[in-house]
Backbone as CSV, one residue per row, in Angstrom:
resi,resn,N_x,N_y,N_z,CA_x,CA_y,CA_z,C_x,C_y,C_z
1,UNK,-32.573,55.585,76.570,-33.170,56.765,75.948,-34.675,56.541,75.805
2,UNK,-35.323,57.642,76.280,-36.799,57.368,75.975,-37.355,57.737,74.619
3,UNK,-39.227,56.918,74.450,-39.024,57.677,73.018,-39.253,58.835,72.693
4,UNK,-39.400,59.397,74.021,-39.738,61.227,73.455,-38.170,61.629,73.572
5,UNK,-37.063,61.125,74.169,-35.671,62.051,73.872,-35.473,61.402,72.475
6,UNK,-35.654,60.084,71.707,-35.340,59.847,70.318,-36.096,60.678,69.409
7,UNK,-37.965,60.984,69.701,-37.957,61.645,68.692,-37.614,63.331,68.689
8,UNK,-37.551,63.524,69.818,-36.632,65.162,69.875,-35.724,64.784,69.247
9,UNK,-34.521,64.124,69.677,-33.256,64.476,68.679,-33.207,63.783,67.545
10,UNK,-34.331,63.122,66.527,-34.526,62.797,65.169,-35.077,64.043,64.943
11,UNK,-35.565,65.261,65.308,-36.386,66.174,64.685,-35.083,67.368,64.529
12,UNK,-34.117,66.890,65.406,-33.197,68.387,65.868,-32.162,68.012,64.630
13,UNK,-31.922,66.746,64.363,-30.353,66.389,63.520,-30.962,66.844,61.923
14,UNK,-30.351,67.584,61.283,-30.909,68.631,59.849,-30.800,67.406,58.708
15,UNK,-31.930,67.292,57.778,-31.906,66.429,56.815,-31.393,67.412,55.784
16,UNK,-29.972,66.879,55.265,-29.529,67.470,54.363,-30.260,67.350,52.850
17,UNK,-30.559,66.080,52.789,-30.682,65.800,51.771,-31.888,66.152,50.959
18,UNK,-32.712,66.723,51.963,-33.917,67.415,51.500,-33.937,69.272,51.287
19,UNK,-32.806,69.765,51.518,-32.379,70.806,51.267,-32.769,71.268,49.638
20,UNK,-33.097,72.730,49.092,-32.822,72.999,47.945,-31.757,72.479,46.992
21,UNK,-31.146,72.612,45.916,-30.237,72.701,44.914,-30.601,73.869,43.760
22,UNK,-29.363,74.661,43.996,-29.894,75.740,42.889,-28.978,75.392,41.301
23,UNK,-28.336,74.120,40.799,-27.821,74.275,39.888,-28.657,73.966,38.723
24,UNK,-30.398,73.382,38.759,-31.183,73.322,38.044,-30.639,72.213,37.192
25,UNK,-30.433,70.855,37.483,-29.793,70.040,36.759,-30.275,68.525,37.658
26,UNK,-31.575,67.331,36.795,-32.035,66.963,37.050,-31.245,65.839,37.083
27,UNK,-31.005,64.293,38.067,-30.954,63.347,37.576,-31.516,62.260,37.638
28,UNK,-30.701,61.312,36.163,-31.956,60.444,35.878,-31.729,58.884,36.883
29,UNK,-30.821,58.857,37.264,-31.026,57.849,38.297,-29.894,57.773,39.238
30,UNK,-30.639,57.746,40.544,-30.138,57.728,41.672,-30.164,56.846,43.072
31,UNK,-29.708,56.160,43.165,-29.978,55.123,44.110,-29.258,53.839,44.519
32,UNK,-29.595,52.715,44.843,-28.692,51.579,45.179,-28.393,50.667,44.429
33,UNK,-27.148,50.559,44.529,-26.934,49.226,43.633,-25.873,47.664,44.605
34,UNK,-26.183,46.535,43.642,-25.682,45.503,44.027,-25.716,44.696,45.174
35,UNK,-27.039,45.156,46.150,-27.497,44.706,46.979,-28.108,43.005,47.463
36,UNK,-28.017,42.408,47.879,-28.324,41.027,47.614,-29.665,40.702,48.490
37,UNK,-30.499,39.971,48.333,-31.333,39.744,48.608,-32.271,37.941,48.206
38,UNK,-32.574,37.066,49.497,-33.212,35.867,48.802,-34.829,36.109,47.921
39,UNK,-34.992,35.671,47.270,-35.875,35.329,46.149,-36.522,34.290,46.061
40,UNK,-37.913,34.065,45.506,-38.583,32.763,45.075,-39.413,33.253,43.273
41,UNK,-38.736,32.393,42.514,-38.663,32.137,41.670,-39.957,30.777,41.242
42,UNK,-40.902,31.416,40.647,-42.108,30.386,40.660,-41.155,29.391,38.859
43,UNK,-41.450,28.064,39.124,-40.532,27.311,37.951,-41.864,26.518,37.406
44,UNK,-41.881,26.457,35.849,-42.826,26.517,34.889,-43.832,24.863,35.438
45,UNK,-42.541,23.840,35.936,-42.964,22.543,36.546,-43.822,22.529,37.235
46,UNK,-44.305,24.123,38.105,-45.202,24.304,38.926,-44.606,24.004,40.556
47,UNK,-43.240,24.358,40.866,-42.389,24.169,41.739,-41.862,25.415,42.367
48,UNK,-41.510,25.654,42.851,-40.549,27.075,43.502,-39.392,26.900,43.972
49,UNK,-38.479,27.889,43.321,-36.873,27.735,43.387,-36.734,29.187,44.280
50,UNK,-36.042,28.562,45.130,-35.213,29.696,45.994,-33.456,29.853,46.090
51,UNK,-33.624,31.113,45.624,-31.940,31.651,44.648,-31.737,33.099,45.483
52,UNK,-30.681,33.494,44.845,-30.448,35.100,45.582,-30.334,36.394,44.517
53,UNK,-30.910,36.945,44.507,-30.885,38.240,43.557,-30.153,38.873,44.436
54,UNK,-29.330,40.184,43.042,-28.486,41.295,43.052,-29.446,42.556,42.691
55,UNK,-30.205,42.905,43.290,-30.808,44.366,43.513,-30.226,45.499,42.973
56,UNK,-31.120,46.151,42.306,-30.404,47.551,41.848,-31.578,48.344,42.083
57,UNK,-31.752,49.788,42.276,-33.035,49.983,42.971,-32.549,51.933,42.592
58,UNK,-33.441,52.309,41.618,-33.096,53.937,41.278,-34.557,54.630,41.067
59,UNK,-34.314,56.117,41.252,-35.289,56.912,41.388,-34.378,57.978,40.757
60,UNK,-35.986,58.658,39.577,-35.318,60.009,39.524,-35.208,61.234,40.065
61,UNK,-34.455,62.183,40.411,-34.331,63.211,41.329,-34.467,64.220,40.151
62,UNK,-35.789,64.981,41.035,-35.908,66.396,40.206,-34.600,67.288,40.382
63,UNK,-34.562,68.623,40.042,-33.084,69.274,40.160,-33.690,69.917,41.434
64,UNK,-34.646,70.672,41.861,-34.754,71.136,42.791,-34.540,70.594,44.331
65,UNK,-34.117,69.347,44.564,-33.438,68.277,45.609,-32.011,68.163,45.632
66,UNK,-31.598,68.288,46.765,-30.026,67.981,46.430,-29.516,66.334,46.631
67,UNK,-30.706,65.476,47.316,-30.426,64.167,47.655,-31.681,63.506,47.722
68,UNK,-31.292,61.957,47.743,-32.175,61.112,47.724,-32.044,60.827,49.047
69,UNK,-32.882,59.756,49.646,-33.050,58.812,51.293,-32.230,57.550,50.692
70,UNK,-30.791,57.158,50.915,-30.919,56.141,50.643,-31.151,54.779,51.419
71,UNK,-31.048,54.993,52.706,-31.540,54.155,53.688,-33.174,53.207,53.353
72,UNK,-33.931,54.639,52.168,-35.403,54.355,51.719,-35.225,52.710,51.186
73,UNK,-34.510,52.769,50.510,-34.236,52.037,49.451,-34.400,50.508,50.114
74,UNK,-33.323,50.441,50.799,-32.935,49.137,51.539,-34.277,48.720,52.641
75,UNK,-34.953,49.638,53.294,-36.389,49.447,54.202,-37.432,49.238,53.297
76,UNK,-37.192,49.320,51.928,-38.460,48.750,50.740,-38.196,47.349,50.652
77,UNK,-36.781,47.124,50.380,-36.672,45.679,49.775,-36.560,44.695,51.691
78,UNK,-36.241,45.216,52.364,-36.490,44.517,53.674,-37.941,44.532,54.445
79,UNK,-38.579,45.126,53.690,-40.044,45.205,54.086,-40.974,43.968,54.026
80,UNK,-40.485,43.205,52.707,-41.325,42.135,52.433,-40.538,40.920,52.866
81,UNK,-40.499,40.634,54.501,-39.763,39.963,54.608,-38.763,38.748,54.132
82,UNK,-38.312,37.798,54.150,-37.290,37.235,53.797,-37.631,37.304,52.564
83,UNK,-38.270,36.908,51.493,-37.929,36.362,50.755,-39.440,36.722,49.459
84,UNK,-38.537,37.543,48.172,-39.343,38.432,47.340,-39.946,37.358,46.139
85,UNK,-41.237,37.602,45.850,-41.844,37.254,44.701,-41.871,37.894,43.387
86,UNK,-42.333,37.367,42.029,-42.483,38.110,41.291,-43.255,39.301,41.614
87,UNK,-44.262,38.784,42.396,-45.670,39.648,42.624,-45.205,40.926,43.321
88,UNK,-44.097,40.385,44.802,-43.719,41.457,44.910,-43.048,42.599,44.699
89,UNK,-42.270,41.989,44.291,-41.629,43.385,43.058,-41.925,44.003,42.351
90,UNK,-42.719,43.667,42.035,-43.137,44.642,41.383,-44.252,45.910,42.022
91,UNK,-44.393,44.895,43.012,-45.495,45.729,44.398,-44.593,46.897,45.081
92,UNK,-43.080,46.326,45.219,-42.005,47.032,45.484,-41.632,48.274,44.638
93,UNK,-41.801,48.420,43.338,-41.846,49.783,42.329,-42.663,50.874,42.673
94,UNK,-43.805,50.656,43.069,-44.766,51.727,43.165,-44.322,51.903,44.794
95,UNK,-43.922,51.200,45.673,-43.605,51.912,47.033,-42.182,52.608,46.616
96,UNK,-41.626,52.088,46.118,-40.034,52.602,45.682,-40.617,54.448,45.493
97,UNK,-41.250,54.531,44.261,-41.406,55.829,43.890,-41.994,56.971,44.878
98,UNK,-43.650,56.112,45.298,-44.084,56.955,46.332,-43.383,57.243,47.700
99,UNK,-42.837,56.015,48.251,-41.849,56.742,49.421,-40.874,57.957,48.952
100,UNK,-40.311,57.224,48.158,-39.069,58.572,47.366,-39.369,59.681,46.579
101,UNK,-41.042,60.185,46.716,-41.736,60.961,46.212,-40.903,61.824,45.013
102,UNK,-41.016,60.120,43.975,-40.429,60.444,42.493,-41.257,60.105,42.114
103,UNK,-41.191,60.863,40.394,-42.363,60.223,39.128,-42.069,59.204,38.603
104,UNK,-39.920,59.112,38.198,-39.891,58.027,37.591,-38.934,57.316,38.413
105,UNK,-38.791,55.741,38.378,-38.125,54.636,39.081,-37.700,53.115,38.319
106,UNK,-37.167,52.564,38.997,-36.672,51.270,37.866,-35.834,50.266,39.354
107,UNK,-36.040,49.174,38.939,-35.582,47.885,39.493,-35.337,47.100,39.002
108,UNK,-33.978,46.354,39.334,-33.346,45.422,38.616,-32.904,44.285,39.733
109,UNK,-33.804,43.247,38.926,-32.978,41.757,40.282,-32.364,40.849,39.216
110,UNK,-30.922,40.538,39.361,-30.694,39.557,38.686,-30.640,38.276,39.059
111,UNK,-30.160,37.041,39.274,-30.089,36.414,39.683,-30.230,34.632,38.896
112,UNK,-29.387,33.937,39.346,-29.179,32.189,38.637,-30.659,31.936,38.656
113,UNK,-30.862,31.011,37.820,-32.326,30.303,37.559,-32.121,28.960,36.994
114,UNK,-32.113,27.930,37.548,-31.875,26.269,37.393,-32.858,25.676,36.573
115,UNK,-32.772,25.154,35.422,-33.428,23.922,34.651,-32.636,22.615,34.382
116,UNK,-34.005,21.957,34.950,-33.758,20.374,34.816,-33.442,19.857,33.456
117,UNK,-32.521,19.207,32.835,-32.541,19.078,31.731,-32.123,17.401,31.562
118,UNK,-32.576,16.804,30.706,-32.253,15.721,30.026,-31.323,15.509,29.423
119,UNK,-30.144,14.724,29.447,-29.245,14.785,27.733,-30.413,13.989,26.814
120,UNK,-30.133,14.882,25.371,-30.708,13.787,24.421,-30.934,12.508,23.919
121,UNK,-29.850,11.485,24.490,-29.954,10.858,23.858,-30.271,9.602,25.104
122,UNK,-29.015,9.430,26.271,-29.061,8.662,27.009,-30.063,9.324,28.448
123,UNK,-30.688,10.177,28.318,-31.793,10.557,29.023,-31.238,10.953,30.745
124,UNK,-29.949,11.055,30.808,-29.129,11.300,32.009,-29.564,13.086,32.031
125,UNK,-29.741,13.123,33.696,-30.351,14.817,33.923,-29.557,15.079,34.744
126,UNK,-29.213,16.265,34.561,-28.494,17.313,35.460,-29.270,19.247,35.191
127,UNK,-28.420,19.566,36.229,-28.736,21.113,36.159,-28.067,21.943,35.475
128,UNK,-28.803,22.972,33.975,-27.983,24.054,33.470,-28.552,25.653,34.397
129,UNK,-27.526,26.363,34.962,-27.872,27.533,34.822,-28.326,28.751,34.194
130,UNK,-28.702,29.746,34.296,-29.022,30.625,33.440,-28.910,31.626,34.101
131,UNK,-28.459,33.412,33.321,-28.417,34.455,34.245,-30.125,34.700,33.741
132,UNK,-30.658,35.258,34.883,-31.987,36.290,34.527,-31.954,37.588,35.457
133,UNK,-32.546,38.161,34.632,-33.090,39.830,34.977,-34.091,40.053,34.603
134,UNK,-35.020,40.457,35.949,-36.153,41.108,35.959,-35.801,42.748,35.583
135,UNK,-36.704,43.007,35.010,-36.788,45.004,34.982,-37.915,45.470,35.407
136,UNK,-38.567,46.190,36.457,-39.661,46.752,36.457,-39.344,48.650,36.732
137,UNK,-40.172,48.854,35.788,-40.114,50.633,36.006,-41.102,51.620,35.575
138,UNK,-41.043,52.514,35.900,-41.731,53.987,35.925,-41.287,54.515,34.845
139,UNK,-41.573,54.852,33.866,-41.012,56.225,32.820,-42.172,56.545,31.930
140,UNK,-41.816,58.233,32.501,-42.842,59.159,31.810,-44.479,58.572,31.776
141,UNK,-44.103,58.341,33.194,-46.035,57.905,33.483,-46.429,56.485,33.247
142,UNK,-45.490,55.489,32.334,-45.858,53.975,31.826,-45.457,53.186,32.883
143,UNK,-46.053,52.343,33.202,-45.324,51.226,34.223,-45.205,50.304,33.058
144,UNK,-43.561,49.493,33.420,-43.462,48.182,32.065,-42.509,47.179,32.846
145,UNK,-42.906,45.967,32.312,-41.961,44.653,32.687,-40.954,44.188,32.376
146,UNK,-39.716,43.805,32.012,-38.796,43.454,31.025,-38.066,41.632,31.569
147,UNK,-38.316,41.012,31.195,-36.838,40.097,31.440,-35.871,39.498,30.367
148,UNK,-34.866,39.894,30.867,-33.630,39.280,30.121,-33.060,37.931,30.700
149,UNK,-33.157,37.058,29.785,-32.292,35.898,30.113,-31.202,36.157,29.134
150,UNK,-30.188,35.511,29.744,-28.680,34.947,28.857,-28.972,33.201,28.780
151,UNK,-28.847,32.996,26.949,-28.552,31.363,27.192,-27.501,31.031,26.354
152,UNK,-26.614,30.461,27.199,-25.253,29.758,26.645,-25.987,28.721,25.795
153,UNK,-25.014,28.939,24.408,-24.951,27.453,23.873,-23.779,27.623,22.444
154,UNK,-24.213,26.770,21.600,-22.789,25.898,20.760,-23.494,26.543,19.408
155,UNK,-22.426,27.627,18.734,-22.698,27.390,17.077,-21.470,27.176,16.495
156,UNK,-21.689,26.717,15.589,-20.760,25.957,14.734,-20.723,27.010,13.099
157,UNK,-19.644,27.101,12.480,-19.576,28.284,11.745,-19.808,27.767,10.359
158,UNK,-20.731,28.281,9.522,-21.153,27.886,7.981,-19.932,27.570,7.183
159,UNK,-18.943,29.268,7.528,-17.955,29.140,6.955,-17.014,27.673,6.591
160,UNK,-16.567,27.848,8.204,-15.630,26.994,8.294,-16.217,25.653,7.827
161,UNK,-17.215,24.679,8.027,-17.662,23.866,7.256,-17.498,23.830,5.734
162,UNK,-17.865,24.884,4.816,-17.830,24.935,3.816,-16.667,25.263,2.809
163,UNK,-15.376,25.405,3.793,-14.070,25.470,2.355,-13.105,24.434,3.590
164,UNK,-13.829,23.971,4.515,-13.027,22.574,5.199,-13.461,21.400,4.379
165,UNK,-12.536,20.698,3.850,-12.237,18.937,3.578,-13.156,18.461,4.739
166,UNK,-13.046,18.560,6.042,-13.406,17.647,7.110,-13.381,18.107,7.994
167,UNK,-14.689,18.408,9.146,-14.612,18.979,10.595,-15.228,20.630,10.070
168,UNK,-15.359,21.418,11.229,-15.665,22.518,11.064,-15.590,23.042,12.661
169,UNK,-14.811,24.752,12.752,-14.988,24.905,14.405,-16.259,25.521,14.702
170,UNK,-16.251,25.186,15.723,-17.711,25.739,16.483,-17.192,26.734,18.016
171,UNK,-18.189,27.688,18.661,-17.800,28.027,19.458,-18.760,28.433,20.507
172,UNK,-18.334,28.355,21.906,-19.371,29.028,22.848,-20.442,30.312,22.111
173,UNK,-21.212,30.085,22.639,-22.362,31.496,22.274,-23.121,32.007,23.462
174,UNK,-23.263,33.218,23.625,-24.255,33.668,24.769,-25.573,34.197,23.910
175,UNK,-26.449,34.114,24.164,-27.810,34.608,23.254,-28.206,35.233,24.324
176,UNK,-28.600,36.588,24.255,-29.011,37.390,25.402,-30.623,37.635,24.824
177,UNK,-31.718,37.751,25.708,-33.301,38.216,25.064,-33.724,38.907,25.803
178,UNK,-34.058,40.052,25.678,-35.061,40.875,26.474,-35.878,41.495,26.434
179,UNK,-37.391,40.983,26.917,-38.430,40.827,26.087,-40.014,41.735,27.139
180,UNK,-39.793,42.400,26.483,-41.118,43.379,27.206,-42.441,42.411,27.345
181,UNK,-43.224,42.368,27.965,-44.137,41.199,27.831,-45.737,42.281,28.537
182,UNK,-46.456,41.795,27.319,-47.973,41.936,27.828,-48.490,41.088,28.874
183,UNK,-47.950,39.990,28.867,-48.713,38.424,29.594,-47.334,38.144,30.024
184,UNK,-48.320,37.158,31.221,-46.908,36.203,31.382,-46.587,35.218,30.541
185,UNK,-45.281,35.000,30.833,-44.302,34.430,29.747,-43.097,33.555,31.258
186,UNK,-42.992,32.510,30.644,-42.211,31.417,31.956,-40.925,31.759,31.393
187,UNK,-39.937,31.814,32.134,-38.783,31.539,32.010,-37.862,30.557,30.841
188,UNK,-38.113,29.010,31.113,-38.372,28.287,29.915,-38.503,28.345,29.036
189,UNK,-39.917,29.260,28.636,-39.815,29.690,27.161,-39.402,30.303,26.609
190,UNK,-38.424,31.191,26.916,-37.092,32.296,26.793,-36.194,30.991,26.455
191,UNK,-36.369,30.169,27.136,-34.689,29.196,27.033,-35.062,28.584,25.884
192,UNK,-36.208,27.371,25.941,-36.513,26.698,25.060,-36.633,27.765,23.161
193,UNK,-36.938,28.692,23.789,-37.011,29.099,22.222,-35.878,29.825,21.411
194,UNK,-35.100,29.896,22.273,-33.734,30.113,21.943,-32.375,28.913,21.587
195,UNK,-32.789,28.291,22.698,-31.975,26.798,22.736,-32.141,25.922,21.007
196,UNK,-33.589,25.925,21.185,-33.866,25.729,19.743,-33.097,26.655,18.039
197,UNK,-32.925,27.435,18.431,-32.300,28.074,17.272,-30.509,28.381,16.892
198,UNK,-30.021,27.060,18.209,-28.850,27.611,18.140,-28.435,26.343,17.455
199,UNK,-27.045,26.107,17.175,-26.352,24.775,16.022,-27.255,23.620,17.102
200,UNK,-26.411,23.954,18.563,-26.432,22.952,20.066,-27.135,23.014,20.796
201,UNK,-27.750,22.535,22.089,-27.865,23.585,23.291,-26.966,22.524,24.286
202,UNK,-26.739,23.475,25.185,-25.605,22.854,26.166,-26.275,21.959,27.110
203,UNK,-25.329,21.308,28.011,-26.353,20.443,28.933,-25.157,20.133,29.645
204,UNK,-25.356,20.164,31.578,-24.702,19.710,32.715,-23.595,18.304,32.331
205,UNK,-24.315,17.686,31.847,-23.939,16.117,32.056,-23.976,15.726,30.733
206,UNK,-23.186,14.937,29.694,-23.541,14.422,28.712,-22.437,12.902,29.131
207,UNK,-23.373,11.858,28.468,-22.662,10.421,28.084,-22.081,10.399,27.025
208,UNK,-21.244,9.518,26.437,-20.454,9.208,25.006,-21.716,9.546,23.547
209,UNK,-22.754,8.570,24.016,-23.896,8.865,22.917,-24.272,10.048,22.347
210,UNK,-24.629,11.043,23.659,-25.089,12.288,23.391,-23.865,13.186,22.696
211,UNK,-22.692,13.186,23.606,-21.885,13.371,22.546,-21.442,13.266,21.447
212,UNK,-22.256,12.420,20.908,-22.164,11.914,19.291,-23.306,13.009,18.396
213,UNK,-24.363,12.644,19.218,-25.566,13.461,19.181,-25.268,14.821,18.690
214,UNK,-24.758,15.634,19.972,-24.632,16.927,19.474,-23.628,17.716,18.940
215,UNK,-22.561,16.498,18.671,-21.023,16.657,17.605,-22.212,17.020,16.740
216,UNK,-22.827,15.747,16.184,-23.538,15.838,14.675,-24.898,17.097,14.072
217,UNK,-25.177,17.283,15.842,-26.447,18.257,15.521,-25.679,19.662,15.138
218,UNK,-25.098,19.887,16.045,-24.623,21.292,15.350,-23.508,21.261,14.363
219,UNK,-22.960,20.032,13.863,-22.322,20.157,12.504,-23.279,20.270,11.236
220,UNK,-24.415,19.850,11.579,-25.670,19.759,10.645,-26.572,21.208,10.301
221,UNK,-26.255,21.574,11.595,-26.858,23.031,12.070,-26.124,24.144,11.949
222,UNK,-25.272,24.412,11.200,-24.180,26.201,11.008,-24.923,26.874,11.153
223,UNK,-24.297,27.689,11.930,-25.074,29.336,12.338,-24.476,31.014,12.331
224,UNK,-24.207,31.372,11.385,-23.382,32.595,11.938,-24.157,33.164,12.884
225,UNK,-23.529,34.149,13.661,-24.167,35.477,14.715,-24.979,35.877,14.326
226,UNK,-25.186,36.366,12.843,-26.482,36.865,12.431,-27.517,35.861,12.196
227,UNK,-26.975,34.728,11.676,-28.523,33.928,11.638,-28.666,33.291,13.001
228,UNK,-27.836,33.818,13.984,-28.880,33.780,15.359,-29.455,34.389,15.847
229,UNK,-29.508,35.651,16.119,-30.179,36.592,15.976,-31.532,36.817,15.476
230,UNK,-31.208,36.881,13.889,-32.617,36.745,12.801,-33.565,35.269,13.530
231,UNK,-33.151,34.283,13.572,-33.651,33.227,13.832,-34.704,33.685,15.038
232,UNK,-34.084,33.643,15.716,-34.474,34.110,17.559,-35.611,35.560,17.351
233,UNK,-35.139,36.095,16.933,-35.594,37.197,16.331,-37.300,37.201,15.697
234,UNK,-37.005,36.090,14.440,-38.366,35.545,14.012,-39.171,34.705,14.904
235,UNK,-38.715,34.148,15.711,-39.637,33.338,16.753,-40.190,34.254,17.671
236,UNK,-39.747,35.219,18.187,-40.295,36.395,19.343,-41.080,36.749,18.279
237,UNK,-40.978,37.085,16.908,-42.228,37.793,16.260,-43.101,36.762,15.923
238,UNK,-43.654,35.664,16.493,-44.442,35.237,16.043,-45.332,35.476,17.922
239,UNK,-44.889,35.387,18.664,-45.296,35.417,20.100,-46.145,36.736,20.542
240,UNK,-47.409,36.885,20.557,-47.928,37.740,20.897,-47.877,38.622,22.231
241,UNK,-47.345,37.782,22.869,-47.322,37.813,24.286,-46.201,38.953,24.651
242,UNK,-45.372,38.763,24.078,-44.655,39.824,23.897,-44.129,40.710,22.845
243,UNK,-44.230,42.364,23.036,-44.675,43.361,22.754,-43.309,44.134,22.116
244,UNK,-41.991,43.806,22.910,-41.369,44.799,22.200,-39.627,43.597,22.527
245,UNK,-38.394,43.602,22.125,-37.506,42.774,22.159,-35.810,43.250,21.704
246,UNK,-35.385,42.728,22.365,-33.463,43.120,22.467,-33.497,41.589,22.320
247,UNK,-32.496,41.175,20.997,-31.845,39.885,20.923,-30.164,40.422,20.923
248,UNK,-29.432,39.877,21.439,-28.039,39.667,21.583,-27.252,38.374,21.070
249,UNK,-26.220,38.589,20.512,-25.656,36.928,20.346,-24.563,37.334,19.799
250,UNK,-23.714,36.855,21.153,-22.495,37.016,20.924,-21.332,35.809,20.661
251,UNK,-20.389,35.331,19.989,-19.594,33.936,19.486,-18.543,34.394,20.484
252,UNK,-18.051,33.402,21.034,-16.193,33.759,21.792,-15.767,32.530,21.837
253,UNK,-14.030,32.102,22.706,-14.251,30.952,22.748,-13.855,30.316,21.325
254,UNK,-13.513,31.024,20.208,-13.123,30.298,19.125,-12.045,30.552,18.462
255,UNK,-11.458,29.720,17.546,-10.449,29.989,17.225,-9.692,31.533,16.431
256,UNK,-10.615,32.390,16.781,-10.438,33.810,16.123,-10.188,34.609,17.550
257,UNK,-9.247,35.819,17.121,-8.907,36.274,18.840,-9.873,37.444,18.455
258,UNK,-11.105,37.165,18.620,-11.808,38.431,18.501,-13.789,38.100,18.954
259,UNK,-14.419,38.571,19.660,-15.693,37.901,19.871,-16.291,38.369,18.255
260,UNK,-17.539,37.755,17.894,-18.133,38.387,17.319,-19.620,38.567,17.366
261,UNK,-19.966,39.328,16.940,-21.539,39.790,18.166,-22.430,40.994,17.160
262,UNK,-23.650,40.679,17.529,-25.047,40.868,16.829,-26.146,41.105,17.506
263,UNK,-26.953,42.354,16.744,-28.212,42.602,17.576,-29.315,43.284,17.100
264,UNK,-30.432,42.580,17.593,-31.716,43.365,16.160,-32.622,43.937,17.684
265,UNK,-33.394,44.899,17.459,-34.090,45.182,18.458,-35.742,45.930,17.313
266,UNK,-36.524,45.735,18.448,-37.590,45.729,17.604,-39.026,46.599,18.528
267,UNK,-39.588,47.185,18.221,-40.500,47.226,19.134,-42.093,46.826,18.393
268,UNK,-42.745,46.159,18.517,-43.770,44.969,17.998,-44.822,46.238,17.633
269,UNK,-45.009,47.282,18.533,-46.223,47.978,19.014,-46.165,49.199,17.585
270,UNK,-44.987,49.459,17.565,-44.894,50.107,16.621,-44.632,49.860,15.072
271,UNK,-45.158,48.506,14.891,-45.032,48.097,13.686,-46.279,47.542,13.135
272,UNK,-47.388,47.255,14.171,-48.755,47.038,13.730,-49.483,48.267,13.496
């Protein structure tokens, strides 16, 4: 086929999707999801980790459209060849919108993020995971940043310590943060300042010692859901750097058949 018979019959086949809609009914997001894609992940050590993000990629559709391009979608994120930066993604939002000649848009990469960690005591290192999510988006004219990390770790319950003779249970915790940011802000310091406020923090590899270690730290350390939260909570308000915040913290994993779960949200901007 030559390229004048391709672009004749690309001009002849009818784009539906650019057709009117007369039901006057706008929506607010439309587009791809769960797409995978490799990533480079700049790591605070001053190193680069290469992982795979799960893409989510939406635009809003005025009512007067009956469809989006979604083919658009997938030729944005394959544009920057193999392998996406922070930088670019966010470079990727503003083509997202203007190709898809929308006002508002949003992107979501999630994806594992590896820290080197030490055990405490016998200094043995291995790797903990972490989920993260980037957010970058368009609404009502603002461009804004978001990332959410999840960090697993160990609280141990006030309660149960305090009408137990001996021992006390403790249980998995997920601490979720998601933290609008003026500046950059490393990854790490999402973990580290969370890790810090929990009974424990978890770790790949532990020896007999460390296990002694963090039996005793988080028996020392009780935490209900809410004073993880508040805790975590007060440390983002001391951080200038970031502007507005979702704390999560949820207990499971324990001897109660029920999770239990907590959440303060705050926006910084509107309180100065």
């Amino acid at each position: 086929m030559t390229a004048m018979n391709a672009r004749d019959m690309k001009s002849s086949i009818p784009d539906v999707q650019a057709t009117p809609d007369s039901r006057k009914l706008a929506i607010d997001k439309v587009g791809i999801k769960a797409i995978r894609h490799p990533v480079q992940i700049m790591e605070r050590s001053g190193g680069v980790q290469h992982t795979i993000a799960t893409f989510n990629m939406y635009v809003g559709l005025p009512h007067q459209f009956k469809g989006t391009h979604m083919s658009r979608f997938v030729e944005i994120l394959n544009a920057h060849e193999r392998e996406i930066t922070v930088e670019t993604f966010q470079v990727m939002l503003r083509e997202m919108v203007d190709k898809l000649e929308a006002k508002e848009g949003r992107i979501e990469m999630t994806f594992p993020y590896f820290v080197d960690k030490a055990a405490p005591v016998s200094g043995v290192r291995s790797l903990m995971d972490y989920e993260v999510t980037f957010v970058a988006q368009v609404l009502k004219g603002e461009k804004c940043f978001a990332m959410k990390v999840l960090v697993p770790v160990t609280s141990l319950c006030p309660c149960s310590k305090k009408i137990s003779d001996y021992g006390a249970h403790n249980q998995r915790s997920h601490v979720t943060v998601t933290a609008h940011t003026g500046d950059f802000v490393w990854i790490e310091e999402i973990i580290d300042l969370v890790e810090k406020q929990a009974s424990a923090e978890l770790y790949g590899l532990l020896k007999r010692p460390d296990e002694k270690y963090v039996t005793e730290r988080a028996y020392d350390n009780p935490k209900f859901v809410e004073d993880m939260v508040r805790d975590v909570a007060a440390a983002l308000n001391l951080d200038q750097r970031i502007t507005k915040y979702v704390v999560e913290s949820e207990n499971f994993e324990s001897i109660h058949n029920h999770s239990a779960y907590a959440l303060i949200e705050r926006d910084k901007r509107k309180q100065s």
